[in-house]
Structure formats: C-alpha cells, structure tokens
Backbone as XML, in Angstrom:
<?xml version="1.0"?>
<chain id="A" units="angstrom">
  <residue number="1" name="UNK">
    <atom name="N" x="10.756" y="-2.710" z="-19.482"/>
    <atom name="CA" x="10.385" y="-1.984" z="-18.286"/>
    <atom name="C" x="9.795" y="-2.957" z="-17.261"/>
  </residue>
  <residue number="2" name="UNK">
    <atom name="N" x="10.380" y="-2.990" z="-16.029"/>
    <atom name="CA" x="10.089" y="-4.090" z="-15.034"/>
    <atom name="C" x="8.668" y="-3.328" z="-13.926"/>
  </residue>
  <residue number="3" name="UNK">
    <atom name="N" x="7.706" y="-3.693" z="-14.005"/>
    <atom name="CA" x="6.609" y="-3.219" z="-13.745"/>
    <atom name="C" x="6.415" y="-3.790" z="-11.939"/>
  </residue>
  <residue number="4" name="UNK">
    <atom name="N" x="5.989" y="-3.108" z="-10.889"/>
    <atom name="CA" x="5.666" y="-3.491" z="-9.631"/>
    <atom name="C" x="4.232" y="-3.970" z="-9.427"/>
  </residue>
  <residue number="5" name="UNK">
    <atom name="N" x="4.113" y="-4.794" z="-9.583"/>
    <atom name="CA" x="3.181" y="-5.666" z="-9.304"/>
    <atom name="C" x="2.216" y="-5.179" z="-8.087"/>
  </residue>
  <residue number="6" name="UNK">
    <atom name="N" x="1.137" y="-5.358" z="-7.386"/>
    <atom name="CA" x="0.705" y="-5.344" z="-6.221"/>
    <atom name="C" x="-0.593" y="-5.836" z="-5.922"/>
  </residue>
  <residue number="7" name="UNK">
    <atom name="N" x="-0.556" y="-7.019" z="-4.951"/>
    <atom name="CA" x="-1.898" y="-7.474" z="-4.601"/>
    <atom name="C" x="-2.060" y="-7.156" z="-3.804"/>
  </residue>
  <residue number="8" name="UNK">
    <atom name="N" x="-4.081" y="-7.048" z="-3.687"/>
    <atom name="CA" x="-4.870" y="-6.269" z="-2.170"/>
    <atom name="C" x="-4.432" y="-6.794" z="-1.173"/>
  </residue>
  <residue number="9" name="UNK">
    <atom name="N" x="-4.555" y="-6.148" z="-0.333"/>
    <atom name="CA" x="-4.736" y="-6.653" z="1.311"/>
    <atom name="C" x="-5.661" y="-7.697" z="1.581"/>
  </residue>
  <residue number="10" name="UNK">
    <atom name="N" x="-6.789" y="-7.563" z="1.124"/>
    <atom name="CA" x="-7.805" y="-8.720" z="1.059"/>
    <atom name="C" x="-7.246" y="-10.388" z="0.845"/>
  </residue>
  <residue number="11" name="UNK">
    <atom name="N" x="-6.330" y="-10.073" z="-0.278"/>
    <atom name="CA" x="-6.137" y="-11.241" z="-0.226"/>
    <atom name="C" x="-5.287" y="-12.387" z="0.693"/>
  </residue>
  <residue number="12" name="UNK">
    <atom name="N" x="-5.332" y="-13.554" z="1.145"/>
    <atom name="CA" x="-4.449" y="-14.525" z="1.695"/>
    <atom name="C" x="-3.417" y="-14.958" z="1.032"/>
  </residue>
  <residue number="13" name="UNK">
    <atom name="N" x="-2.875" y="-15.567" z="1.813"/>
    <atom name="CA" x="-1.645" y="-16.429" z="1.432"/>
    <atom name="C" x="-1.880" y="-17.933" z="1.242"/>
  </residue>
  <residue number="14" name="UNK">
    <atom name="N" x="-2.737" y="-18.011" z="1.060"/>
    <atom name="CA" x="-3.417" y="-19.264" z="0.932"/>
    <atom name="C" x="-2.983" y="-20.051" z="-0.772"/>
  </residue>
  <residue number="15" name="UNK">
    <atom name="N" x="-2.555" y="-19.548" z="-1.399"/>
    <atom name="CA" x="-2.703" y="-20.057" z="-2.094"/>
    <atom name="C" x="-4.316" y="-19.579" z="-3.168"/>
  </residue>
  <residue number="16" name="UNK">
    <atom name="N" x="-4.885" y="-19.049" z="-2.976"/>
    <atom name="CA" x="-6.577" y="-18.581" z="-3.404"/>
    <atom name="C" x="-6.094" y="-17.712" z="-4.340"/>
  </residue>
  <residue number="17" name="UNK">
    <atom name="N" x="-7.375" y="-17.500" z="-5.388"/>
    <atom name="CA" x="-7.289" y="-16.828" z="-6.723"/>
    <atom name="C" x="-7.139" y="-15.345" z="-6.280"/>
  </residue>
  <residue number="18" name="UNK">
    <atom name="N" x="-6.034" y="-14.800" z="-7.085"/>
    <atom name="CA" x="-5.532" y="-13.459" z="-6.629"/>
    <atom name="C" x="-5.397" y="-12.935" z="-8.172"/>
  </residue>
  <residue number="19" name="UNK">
    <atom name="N" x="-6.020" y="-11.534" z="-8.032"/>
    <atom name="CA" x="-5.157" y="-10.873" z="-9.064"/>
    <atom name="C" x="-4.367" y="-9.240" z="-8.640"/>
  </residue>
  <residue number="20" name="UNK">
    <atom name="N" x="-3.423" y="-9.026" z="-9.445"/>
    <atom name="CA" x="-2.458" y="-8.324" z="-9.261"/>
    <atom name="C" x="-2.674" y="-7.266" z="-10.195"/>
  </residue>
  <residue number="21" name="UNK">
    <atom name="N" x="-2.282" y="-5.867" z="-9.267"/>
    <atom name="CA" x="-2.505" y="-4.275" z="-10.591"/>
    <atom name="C" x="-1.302" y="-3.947" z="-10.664"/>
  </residue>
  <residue number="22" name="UNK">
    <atom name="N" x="-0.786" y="-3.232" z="-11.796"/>
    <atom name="CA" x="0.273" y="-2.298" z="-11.935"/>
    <atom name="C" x="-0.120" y="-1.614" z="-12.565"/>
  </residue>
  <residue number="23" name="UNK">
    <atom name="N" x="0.353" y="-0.123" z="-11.846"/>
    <atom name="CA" x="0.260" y="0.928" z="-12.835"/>
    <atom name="C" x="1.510" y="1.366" z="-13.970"/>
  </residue>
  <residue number="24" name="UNK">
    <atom name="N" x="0.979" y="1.916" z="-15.412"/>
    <atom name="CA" x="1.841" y="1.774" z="-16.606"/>
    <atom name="C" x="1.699" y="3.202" z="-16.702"/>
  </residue>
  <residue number="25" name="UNK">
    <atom name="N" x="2.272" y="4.339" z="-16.753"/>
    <atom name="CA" x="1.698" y="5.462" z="-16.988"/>
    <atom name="C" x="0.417" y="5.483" z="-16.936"/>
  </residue>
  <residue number="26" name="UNK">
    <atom name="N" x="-0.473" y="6.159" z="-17.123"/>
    <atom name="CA" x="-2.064" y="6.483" z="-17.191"/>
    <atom name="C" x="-2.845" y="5.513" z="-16.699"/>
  </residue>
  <residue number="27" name="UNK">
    <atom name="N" x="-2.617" y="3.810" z="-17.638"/>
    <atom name="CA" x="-3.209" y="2.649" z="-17.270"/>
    <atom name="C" x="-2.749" y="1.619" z="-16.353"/>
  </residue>
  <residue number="28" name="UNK">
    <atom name="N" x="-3.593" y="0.793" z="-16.265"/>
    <atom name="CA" x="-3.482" y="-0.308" z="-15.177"/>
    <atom name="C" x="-3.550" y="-1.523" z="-15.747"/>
  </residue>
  <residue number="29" name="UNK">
    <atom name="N" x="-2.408" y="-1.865" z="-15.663"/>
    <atom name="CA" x="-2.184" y="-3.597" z="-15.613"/>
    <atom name="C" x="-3.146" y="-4.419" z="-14.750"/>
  </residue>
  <residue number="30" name="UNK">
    <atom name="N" x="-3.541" y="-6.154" z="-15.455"/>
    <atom name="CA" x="-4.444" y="-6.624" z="-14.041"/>
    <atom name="C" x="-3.679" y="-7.931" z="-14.677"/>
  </residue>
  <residue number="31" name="UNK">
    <atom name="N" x="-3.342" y="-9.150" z="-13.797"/>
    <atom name="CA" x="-2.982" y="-10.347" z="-14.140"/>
    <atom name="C" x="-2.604" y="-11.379" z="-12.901"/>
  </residue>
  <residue number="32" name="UNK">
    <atom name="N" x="-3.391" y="-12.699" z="-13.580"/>
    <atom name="CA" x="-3.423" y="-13.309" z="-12.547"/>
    <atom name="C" x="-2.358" y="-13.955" z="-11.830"/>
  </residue>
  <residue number="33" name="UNK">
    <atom name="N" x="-2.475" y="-14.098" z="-10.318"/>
    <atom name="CA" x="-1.269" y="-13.717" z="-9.764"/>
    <atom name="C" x="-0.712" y="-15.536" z="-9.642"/>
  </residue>
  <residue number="34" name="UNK">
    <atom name="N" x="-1.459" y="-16.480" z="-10.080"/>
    <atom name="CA" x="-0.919" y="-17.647" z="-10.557"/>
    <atom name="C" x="-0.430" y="-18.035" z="-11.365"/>
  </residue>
  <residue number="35" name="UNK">
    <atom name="N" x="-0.389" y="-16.813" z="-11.981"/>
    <atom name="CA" x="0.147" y="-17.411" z="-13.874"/>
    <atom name="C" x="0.510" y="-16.158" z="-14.196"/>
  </residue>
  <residue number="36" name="UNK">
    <atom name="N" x="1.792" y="-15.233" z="-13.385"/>
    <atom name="CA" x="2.454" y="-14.224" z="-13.719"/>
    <atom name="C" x="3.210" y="-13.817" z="-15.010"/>
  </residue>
  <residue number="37" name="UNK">
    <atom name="N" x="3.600" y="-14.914" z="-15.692"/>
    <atom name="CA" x="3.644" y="-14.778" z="-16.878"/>
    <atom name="C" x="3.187" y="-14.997" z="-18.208"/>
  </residue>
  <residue number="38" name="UNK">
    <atom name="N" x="1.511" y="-15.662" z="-17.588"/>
    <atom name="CA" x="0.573" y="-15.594" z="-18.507"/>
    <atom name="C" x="0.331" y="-14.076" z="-19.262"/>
  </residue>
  <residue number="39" name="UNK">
    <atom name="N" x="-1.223" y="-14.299" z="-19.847"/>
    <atom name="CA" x="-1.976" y="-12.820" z="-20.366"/>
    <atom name="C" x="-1.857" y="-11.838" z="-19.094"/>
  </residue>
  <residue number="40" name="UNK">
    <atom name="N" x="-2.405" y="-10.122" z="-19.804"/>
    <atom name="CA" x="-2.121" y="-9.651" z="-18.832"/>
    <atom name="C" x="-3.337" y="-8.586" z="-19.823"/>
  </residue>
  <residue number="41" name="UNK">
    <atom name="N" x="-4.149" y="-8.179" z="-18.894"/>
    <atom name="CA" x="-5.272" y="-6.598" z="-19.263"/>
    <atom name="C" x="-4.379" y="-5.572" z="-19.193"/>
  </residue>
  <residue number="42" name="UNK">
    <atom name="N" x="-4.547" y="-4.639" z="-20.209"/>
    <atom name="CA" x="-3.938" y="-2.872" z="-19.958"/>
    <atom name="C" x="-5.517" y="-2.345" z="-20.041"/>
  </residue>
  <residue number="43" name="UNK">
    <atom name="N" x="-6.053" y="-1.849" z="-18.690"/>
    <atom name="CA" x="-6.913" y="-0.410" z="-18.872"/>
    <atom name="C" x="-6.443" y="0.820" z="-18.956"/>
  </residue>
  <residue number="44" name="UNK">
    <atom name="N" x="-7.451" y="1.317" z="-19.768"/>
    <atom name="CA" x="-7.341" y="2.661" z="-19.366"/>
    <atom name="C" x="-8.103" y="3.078" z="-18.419"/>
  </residue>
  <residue number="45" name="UNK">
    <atom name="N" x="-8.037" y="4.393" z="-17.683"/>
    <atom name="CA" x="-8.401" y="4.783" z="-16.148"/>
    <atom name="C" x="-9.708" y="4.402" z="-16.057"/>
  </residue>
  <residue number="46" name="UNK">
    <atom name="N" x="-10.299" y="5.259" z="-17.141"/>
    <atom name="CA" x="-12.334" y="5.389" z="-17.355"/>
    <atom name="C" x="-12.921" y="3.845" z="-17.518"/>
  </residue>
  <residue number="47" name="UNK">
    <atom name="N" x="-11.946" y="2.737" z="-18.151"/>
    <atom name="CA" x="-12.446" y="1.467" z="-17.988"/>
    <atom name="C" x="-11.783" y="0.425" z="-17.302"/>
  </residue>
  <residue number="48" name="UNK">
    <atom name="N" x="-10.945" y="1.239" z="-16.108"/>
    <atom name="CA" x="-10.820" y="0.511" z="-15.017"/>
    <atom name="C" x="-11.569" y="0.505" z="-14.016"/>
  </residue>
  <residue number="49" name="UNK">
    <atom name="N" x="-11.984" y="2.208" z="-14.156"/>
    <atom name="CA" x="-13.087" y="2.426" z="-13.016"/>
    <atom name="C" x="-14.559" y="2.062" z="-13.427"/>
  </residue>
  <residue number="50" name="UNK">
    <atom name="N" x="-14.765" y="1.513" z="-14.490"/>
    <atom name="CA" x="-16.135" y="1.023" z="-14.680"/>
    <atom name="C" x="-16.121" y="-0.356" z="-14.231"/>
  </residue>
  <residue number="51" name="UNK">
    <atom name="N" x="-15.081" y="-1.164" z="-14.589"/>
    <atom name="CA" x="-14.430" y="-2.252" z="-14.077"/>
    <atom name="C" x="-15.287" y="-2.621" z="-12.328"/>
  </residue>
  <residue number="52" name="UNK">
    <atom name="N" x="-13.963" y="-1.551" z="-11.545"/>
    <atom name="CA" x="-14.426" y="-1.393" z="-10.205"/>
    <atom name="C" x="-16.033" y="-1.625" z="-9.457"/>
  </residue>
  <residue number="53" name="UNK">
    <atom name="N" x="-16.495" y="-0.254" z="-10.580"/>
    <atom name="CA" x="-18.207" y="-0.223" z="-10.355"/>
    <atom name="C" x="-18.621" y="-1.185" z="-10.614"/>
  </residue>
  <residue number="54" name="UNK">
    <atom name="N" x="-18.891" y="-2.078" z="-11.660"/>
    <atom name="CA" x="-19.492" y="-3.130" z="-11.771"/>
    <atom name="C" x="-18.929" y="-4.372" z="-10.663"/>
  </residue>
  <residue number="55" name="UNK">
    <atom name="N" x="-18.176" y="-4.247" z="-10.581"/>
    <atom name="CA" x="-17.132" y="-5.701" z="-9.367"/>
    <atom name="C" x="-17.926" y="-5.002" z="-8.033"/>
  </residue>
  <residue number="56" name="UNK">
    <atom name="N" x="-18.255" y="-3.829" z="-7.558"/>
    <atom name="CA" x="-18.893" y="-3.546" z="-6.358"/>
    <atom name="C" x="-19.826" y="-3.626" z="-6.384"/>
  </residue>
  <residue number="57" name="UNK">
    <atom name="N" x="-20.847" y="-3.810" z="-7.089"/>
    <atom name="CA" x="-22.495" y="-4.266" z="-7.673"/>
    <atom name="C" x="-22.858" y="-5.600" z="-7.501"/>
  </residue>
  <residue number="58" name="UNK">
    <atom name="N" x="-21.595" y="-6.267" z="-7.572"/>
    <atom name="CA" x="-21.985" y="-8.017" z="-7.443"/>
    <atom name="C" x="-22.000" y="-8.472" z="-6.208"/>
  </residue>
</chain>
C-alpha cells in the first residue's frame, strides 16, 4: 500500500530537518523526511495527540 506522505507548511525547502505524517486507517505515520526509507512511527490517534500536546508545551 503506497502511503501519501505530507509535510507542514512550516516547513522550508531548505534542506532543514522535516518530518512527514501519513495517515494509515485510524493511525498516523511520522518519518523523517531525509531518510524516507529509513524507520518510520505508527500512532495511534490518543498517542498522537499526546504527542502534539507535549511538542506545543516546549
């Protein structure tokens, strides 16, 4: 299954550390967008969005 990738708006074209979500049914893919065929996170929703919360705290 060929998954759509998508990085924020935030990010540049620069070349700068990016990471990329896809959604899989229910969960969310996260992987870094330099090493696309490196590792890759599957969340599920409730610990993606804790994810989020804590990344907006910092």
């Amino acid at each position: 299954m060929e998954l759509s990738w998508k990085k924020s708006s935030y990010s540049d074209n620069l070349g700068g550390n990016c990471v990329e979500l896809a959604q899989l049914g229910e969960d969310v893919g996260i992987r870094d967008s330099q090493d696309p065929d490196g590792p890759k996170l599957l969340l599920a929703p409730t610990a993606f969005r804790a994810l989020l919360a804590d990344l907006k705290q910092q």
